[in-house]
C-alpha positions as CSV (number, residue, x, y, z in Angstrom):
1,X,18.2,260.9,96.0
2,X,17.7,260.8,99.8
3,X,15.4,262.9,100.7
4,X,16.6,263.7,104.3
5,X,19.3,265.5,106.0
6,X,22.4,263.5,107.1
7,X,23.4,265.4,109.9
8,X,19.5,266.4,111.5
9,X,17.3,264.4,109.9
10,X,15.5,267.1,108.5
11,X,13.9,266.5,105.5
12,X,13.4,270.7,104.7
13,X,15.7,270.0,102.1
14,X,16.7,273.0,99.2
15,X,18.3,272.5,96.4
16,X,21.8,274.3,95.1
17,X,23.3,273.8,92.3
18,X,26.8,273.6,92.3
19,X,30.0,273.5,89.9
20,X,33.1,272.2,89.9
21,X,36.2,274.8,90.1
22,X,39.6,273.8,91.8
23,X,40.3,272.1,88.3
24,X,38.4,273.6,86.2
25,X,37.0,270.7,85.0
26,X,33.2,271.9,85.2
27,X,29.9,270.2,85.6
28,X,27.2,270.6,87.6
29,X,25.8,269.0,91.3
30,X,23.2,269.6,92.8
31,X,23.2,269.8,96.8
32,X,20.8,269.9,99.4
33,X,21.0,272.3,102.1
34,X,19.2,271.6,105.3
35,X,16.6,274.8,106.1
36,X,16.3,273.2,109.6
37,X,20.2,272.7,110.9
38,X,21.7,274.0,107.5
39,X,24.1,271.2,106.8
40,X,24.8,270.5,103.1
41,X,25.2,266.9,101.2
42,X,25.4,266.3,97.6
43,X,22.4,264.7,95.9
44,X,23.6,262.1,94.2
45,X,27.3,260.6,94.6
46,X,29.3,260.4,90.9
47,X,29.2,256.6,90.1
48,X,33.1,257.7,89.2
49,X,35.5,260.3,91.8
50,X,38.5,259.6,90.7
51,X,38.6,262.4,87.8
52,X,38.1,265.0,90.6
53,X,41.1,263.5,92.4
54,X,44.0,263.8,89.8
55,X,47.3,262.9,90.7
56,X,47.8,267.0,91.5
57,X,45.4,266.6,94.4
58,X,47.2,268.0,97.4
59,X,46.9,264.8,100.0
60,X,48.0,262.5,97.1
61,X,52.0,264.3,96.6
62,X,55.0,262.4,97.6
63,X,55.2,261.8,101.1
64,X,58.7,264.3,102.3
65,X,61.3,262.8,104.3
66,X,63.3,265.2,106.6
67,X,67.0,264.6,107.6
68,X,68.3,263.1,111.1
69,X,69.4,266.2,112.7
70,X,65.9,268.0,112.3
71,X,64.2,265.7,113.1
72,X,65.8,265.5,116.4
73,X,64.7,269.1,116.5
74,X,61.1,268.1,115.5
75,X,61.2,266.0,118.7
76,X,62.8,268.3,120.9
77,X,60.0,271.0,120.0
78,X,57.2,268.6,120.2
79,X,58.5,268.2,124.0
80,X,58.6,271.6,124.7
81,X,55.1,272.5,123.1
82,X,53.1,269.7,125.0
83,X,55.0,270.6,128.1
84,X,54.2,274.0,128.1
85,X,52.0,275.0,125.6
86,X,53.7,277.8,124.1
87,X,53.0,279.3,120.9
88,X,57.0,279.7,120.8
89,X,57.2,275.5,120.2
90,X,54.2,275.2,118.4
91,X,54.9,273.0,115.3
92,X,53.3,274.2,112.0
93,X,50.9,272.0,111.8
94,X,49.3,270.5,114.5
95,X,48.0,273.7,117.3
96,X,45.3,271.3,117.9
97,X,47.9,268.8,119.7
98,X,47.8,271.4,122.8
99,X,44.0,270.8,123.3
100,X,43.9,266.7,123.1
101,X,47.1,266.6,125.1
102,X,48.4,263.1,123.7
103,X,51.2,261.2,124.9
104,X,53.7,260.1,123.2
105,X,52.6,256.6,124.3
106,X,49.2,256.6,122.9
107,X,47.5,254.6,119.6
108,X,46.7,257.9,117.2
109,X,44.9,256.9,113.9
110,X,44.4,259.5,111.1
111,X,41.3,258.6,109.5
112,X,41.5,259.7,105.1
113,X,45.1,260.0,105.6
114,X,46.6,260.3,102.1
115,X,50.4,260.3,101.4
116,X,51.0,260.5,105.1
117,X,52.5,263.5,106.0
118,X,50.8,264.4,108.8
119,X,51.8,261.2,110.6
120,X,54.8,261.0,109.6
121,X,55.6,264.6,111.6
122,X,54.1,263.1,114.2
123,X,56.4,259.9,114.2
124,X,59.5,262.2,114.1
125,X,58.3,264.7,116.7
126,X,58.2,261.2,118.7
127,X,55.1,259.2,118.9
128,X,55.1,255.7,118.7
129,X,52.1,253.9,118.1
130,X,50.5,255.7,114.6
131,X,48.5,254.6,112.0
132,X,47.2,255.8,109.1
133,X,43.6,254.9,107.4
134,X,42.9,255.4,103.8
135,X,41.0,252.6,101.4
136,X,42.3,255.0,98.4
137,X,46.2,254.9,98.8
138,X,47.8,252.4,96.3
139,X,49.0,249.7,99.3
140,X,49.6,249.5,102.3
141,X,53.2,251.1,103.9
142,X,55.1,250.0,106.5
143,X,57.3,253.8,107.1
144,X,59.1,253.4,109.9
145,X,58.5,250.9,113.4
146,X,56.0,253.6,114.4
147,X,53.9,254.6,111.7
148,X,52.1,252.4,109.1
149,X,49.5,252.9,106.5
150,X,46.4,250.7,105.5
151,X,44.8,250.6,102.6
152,X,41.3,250.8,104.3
153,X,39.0,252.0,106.9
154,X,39.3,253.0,110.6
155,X,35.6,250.4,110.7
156,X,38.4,247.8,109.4
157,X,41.1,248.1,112.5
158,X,42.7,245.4,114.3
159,X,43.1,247.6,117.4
160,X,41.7,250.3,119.7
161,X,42.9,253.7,120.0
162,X,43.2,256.4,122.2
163,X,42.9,259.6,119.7
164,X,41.2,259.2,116.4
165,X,41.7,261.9,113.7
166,X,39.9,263.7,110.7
167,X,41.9,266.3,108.8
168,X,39.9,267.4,106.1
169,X,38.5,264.2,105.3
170,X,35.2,264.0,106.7
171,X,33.6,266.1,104.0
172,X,34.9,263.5,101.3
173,X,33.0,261.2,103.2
174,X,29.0,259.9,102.5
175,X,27.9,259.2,105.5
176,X,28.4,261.2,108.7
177,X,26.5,258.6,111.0
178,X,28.7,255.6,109.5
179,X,31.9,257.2,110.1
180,X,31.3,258.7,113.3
181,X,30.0,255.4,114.8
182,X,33.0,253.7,113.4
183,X,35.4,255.9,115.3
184,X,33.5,255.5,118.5
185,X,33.6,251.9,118.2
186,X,37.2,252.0,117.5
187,X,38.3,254.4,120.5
188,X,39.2,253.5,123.9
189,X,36.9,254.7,126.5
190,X,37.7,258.6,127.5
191,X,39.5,258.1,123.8
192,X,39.3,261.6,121.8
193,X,38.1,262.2,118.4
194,X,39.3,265.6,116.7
195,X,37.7,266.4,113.2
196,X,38.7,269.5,111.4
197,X,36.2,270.0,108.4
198,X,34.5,272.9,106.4
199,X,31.2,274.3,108.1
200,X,28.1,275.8,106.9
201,X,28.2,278.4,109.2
202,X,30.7,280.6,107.5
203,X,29.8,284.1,106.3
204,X,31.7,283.9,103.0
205,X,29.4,280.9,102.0
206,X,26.3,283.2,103.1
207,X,27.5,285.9,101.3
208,X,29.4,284.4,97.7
209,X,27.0,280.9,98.0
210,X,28.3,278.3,95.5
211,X,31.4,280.1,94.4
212,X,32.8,279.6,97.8
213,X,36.1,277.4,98.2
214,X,35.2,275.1,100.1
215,X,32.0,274.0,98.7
216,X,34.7,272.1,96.5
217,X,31.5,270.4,94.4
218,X,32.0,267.4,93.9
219,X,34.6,266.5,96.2
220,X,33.2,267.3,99.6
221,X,29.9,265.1,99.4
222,X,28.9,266.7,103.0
223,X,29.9,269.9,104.7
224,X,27.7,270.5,108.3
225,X,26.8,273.5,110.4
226,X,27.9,273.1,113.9
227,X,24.2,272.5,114.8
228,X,24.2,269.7,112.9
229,X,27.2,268.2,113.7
230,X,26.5,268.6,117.3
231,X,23.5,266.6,116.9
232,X,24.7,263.9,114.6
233,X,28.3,263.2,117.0
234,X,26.1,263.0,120.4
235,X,23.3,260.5,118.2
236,X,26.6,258.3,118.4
237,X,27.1,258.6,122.2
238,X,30.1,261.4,121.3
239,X,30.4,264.4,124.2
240,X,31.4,267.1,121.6
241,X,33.6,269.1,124.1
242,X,34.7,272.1,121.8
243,X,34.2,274.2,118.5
244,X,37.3,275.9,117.7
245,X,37.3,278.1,114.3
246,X,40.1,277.6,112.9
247,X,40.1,279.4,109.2
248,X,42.5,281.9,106.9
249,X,42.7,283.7,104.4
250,X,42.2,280.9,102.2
251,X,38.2,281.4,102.0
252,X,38.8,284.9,100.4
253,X,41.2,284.5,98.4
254,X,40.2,281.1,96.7
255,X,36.4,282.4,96.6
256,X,37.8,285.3,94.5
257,X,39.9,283.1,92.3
258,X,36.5,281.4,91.7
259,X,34.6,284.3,91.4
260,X,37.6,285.7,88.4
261,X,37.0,282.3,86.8
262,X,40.7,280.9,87.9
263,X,41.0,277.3,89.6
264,X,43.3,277.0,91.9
265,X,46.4,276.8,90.1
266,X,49.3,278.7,91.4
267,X,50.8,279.5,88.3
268,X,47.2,281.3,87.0
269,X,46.7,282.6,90.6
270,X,50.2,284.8,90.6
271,X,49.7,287.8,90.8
272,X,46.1,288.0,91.4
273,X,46.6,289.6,95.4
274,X,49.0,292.4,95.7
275,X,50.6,291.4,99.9
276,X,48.3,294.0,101.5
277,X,45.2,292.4,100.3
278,X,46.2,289.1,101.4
279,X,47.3,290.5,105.1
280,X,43.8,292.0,105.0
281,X,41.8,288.4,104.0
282,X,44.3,287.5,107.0
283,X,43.1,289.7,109.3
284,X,39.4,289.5,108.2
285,X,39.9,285.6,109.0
286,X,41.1,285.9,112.5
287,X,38.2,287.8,113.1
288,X,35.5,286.0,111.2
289,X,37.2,282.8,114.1
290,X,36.3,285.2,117.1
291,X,32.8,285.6,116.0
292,X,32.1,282.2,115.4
293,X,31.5,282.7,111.3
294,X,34.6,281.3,109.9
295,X,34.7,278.7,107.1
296,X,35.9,275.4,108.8
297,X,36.4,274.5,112.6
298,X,38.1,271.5,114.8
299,X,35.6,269.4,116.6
300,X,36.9,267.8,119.9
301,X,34.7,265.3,120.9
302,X,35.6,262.5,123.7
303,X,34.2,259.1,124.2
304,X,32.7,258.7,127.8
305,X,34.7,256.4,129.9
């Protein structure tokens, strides 16, 4: 059991004990929340992950192919978002593009990528250079001239890049220092690194403790505060540039599931939120973002040229 923080290097270490609920599978962890910086890491790693990872697990689904003619209008929105930012263009999942500004020219690496989803919408929105990091996919996949997948880590690339991503992967990770290092050593200089993770900071986790959703025991092996992020990403020579909150109404909703004993299964969860409670934990979320208590944030952090 290491008896320091991860993040701060704090060794005011608590313990919480923890159980695991998005399958319902059970058992208990213990963590270790940091009374200095407030991170959390689990205590001791499973010798074994893979039964908290079954083939229902939402990164490891079928990657979807879309058809010609959208995806023509995939990359005619993606052009009109990064030329003028509007909310009107902005493509369903990726906000965060109108802060790092890539071109369309630029090596992008998602870091834990899964199925590949993600990159793939970027490859048809029309980037060209993408590739995709993940030792726990079954091979690697060559998808299309622009985007392949390797069965491995970013610490394990060929080449440089100029943005590195994290999209929900960092918490599944076991070592904050080794994972930010190897993204600085694999950017460009003035490359960008954007990591969108769970923080400690969030009210709901204050407030409900080990029940919340995205304690996700004992899948997310660290989850920090900003504090402690901040420190740990400038110990690597990162300038951490922004903290955008970025959560929903998923932390209330999935809390209470937890809380009513449900994982999350949408079949047992139908029913359970009538629409006005749900536009409320909406609501509550966007305003939990403005006041800096939200459950998860983007990290934009650059490399110094």
């Amino acid at each position: 059991m290491i008896d320091y923080c991860k993040f701060c290097g704090s060794s005011d270490l608590s313990q919480v004990e923890a159980t695991e609920r998005m399958f319902g599978i059970g058992g208990e962890f213990t963590y270790q929340d940091c009374g200095s910086c407030g991170s959390l890491q689990i205590a001791e790693i499973p010798e074994d992950l893979s039964p908290y990872y079954s083939d229902q697990y939402y990164s490891l689904q079928k990657l979807v192919y879309s058809p010609p003619l959208r995806n023509f209008l995939k990359q005619l929105r993606m052009r009109l978002f990064l030329a003028t930012g509007s909310k009107r263009f902005e493509p369903s999942f990726g906000y965060w593009l109108k802060k790092l500004k890539p071109k369309f020219t630029d090596r992008i690496a998602d870091v834990g990528c899964g199925n590949g989803q993600l990159l793939y919408e970027l490859s048809v929105s029309g980037f060209k250079n993408l590739r995709g990091f993940d030792p726990f996919i079954p091979k690697d996949q060559i998808i299309s001239n622009s985007l392949s997948l390797l069965k491995k880590g970013i610490e394990e690339a060929d080449e440089m890049f100029d943005v590195i991503m994290l999209h929900h992967s960092f918490e599944h990770m076991p070592d904050p220092d080794v994972i930010l290092k190897a993204c600085y050593n694999k950017l460009n200089p003035g490359g960008k690194l954007l990591i969108r993770t769970p923080v400690t900071n969030s009210q709901v986790w204050k407030e409900e403790g080990t029940f919340w959703v995205q304690l996700d025991a004992p899948r997310h092996l660290i989850i920090p505060s900003t504090q402690g992020f901040k420190k740990a990403s400038e110990a690597c020579g990162f300038q951490l540039e922004d903290v955008v909150f970025d959560s929903d109404g998923f932390q209330f909703w999935g809390t209470e599931l937890y809380k009513m004993g449900i994982p999350l299964n949408p079949e047992l969860a139908k029913g359970k939120f009538s629409k006005e409670t749900l536009d409320e934990f909406h609501k509550k979320a966007l305003r939990y973002n403005q006041e800096g208590k939200g459950d998860q944030v983007c990290f934009y952090l650059t490399k110094p040229a």
